[in-house]
Each structure stands twice: as structure tokens, then as C-alpha cells.
C-alpha positions in Angstrom: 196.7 52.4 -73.7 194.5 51.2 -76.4 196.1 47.8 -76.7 195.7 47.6 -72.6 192.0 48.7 -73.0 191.3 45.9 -75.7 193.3 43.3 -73.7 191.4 44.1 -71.2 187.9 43.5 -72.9 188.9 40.4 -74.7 190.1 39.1 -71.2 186.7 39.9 -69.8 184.6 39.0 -73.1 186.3 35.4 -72.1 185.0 35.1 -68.7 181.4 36.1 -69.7 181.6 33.6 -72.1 182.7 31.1 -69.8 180.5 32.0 -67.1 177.5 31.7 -69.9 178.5 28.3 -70.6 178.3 27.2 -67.1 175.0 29.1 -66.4 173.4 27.1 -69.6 175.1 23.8 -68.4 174.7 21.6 -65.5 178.1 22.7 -64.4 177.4 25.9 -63.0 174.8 24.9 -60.8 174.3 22.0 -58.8 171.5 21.1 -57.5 171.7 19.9 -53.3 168.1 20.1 -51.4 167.2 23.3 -51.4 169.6 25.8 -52.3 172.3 25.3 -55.2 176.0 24.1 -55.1 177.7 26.2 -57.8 181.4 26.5 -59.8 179.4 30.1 -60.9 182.7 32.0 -58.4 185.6 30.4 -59.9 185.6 32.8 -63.3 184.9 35.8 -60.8 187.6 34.5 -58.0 189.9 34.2 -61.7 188.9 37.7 -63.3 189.7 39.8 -59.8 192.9 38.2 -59.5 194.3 38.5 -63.1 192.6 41.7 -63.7 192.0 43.5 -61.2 188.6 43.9 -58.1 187.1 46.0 -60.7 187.1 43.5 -63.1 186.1 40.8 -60.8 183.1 43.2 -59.4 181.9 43.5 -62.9 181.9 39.3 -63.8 180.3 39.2 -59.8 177.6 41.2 -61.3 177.1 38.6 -64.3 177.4 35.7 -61.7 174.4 37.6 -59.6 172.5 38.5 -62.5 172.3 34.7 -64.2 171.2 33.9 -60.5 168.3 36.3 -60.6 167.9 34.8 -64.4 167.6 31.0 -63.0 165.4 32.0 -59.8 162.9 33.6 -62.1 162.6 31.0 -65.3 163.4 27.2 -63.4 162.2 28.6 -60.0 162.9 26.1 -57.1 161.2 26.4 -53.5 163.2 28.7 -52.6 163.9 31.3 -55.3 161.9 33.8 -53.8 164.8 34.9 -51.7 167.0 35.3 -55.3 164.4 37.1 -57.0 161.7 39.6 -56.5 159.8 37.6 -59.6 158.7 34.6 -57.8 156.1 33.5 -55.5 156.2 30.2 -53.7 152.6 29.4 -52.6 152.3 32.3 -50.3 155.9 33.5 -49.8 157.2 36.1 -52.4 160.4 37.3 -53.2 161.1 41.6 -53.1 163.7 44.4 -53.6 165.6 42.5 -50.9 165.9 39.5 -53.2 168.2 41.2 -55.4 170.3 42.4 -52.8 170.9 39.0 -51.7 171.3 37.9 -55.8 173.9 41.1 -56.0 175.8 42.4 -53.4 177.6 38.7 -52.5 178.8 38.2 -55.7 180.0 42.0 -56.7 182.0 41.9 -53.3 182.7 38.5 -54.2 185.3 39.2 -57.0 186.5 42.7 -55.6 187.6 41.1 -52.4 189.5 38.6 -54.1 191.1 41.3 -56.7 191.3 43.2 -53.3 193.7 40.7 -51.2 195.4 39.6 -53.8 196.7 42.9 -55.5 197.3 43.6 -51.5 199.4 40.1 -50.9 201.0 40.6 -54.5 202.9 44.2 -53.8 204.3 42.2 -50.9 205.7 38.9 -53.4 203.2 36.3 -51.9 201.4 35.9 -55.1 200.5 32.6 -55.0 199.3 33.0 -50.9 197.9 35.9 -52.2 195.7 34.2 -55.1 194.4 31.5 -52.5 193.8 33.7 -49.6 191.8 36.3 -52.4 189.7 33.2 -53.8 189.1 31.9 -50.1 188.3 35.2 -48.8 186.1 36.2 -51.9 184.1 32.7 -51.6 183.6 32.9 -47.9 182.6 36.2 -48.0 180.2 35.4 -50.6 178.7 32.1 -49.0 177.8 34.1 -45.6 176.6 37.0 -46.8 173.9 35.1 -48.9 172.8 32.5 -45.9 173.1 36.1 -43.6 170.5 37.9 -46.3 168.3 34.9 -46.5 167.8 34.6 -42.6 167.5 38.2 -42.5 165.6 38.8 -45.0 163.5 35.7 -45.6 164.3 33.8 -42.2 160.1 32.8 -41.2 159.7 31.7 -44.8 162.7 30.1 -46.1 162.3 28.2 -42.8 159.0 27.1 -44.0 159.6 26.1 -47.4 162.5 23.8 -47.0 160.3 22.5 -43.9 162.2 23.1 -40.7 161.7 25.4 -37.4 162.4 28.8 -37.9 164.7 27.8 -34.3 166.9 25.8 -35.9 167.1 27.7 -39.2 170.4 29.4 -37.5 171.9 25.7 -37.5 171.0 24.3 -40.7 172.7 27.8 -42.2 175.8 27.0 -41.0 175.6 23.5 -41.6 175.4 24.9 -45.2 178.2 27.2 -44.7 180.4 24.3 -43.1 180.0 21.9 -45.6 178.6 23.7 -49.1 180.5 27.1 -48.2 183.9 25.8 -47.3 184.3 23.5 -49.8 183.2 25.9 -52.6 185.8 28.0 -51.2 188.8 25.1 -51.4 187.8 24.1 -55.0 187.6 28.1 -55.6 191.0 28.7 -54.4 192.6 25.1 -56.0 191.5 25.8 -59.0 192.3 29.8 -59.4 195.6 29.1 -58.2 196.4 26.3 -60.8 194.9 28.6 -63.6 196.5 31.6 -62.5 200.0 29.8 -62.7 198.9 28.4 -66.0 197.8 32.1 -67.4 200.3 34.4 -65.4 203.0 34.2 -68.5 200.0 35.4 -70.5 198.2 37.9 -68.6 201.1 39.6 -66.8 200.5 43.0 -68.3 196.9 43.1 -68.0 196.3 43.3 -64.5 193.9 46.6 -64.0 193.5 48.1 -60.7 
């Protein structure tokens, strides 16, 4: 049990360390008009399928948490909605800020530890690591365009300078192009890293 238990935190102490590098590199976030493309979900997608949702809600935290950190120090014109630190001329962010910087990215990794484990007890593990990533990375794209129209709809509509009437299209021209294809790289790449680390990892997967 204690080996397991130290497996486990290596394993993890890996993905943090990974995810760090990304966060401190151009890698992790890229920049595309006002809101961020990112590669921020692939160690979480990876950590929920290998190890297990909780693990993958635990990295989704760090993934949330480095967004609320790069919100508040290189603040954009729209970073209010990712951190309750920032003010944008008049628009601030709140309490509802963090919500939006948290809650995607926690269900984030649990969903794709979730549908994975689910799809693995019935032998589709590679199905299973794609549908988890795709799920997890969907999931994660509309909740945060969802929060920010909720949330921050009259202002976010402001700052990136359209009508708050169209702000309903332009999300889900993010969601169509952004979203979907953070979700395919997401669910390439986990699948081609799960193969590569499945001989190693085996016995570490925690529910």
C-alpha cells in the first residue's frame, strides 16, 4: 500500500511538474484575440485516465489555479472573468471569477477519469481514453464560455467590442473552432501517451 501511495505521488509530482513547465512557457497558453488557446488539459485529460478522476480533479485544480495566477499578473482584457483580482477600466472580476477559473477544469479531469474507468471495466480502453479526453475537454470549453456569458455576458461583450446580441454567436464560434479542436488534440494526444505509458502505469490506476 505504501509503494502504491508513493507511486501514486511521484506520478502526480510529474504532472505538476509538467503542467508548471507549460504555464511558465508559451506552450501552455496561446494567445488568439481575446481569450487563450491552451495544451493546459492534456496533463489533466492524462492524470484522470492513468490515475484515476480523483487524480485528474486534483491536476484540474492546478490547471484552474495557474489560470487565476496568469489572469491576475499578465492580465489581458478580459481576465476579469478568470480572476476576482482584476479590473478592466470599469469591469471587475468577483467570487464568480473563480468559479469559472475552477469548477471547468476540476470536472475537467474527473469526467475524463470518470468515462474512462467506466468504458475500461467494459475492455474499450482505448474508446474509453478518447471518449474521457473528449468528454473532459468539451465539458470544460462550455462550461467556461457558459460562466462567462452568465456571469460576465454585458461586459465581456464590451471589452472584446461586440453587441451583447451576438455575444451568444461569437461563444460558440469559440466553442466550434477553439473548443473542438482542443478537444481532438486532447484526445490524440492522451491516447498516444496512454499507449506509450500503459506498460508502466498499469498498477497505479486509483479510483
Amino acid at each position: 500500500m505504501k509503494s502504491k501511495k508513493t507511486q501514486y505521488m511521484t506520478s502526480m509530482a510529474l504532472f505538476l511538474a509538467i503542467e508548471i513547465i507549460l504555464v511558465v512557457t508559451p506552450l501552455g497558453y496561446i494567445p488568439i484575440g481575446p481569450l487563450n488557446a491552451t495544451t493546459m488539459h492534456i496533463p489533466v485529460i492524462i492524470a484522470g485516465i492513468v490515475l484515476g478522476k480523483k487524480a485528474g480533479a486534483e491536476l484540474g485544480f492546478v490547471f484552474g489555479l495557474t489560470s487565476l495566477i496568469k489572469a491576475t499578473i499578465q492580465p489581458g482584457i478580459t481576465s476579469f472573468c478568470f480572476s476576482p483580482f482584476v479590473t478592466i477600466g470599469t469591469m471587475s472580476g468577483n467570487y464568480k471569477s473563480l468559479l469559472i477559473a475552477f469548477v471547468p477544469r476540476i470536472l475537467l479531469g474527473y469526467l475524463a477519469g470518470l468515462v474512462f474507468g467506466i468504458m475500461k471495466k467494459n475492455n474499450r480502453e482505448n474508446l474509453g481514453v478518447v471518449v474521457g479526453a473528449l468528454t473532459g475537454a468539451i465539458t470544460n470549453t462550455v462550461l467556461v464560455l457558459s460562466g462567462i456569458y452568465i456571469f460576465f455576458g454585458e461586459a465581456y461583450a464590451s471589452a472584446v467590442g461586440v453587441q451583447y446580441s451576438t455575444l451568444v454567436t461569437v461563444l460558440l464560434g469559440v466553442v466550434s473552432t477553439n473548443g473542438i479542436l482542443e478537444a481532438i488534440l486532447g484526445a490524440i494526444v492522451s491516447l498516444a501517451i496512454y499507449k506509450a505509458l500503459k506498460p508502466i502505469l498499469k498498477s497505479k490506476q486509483v479510483d
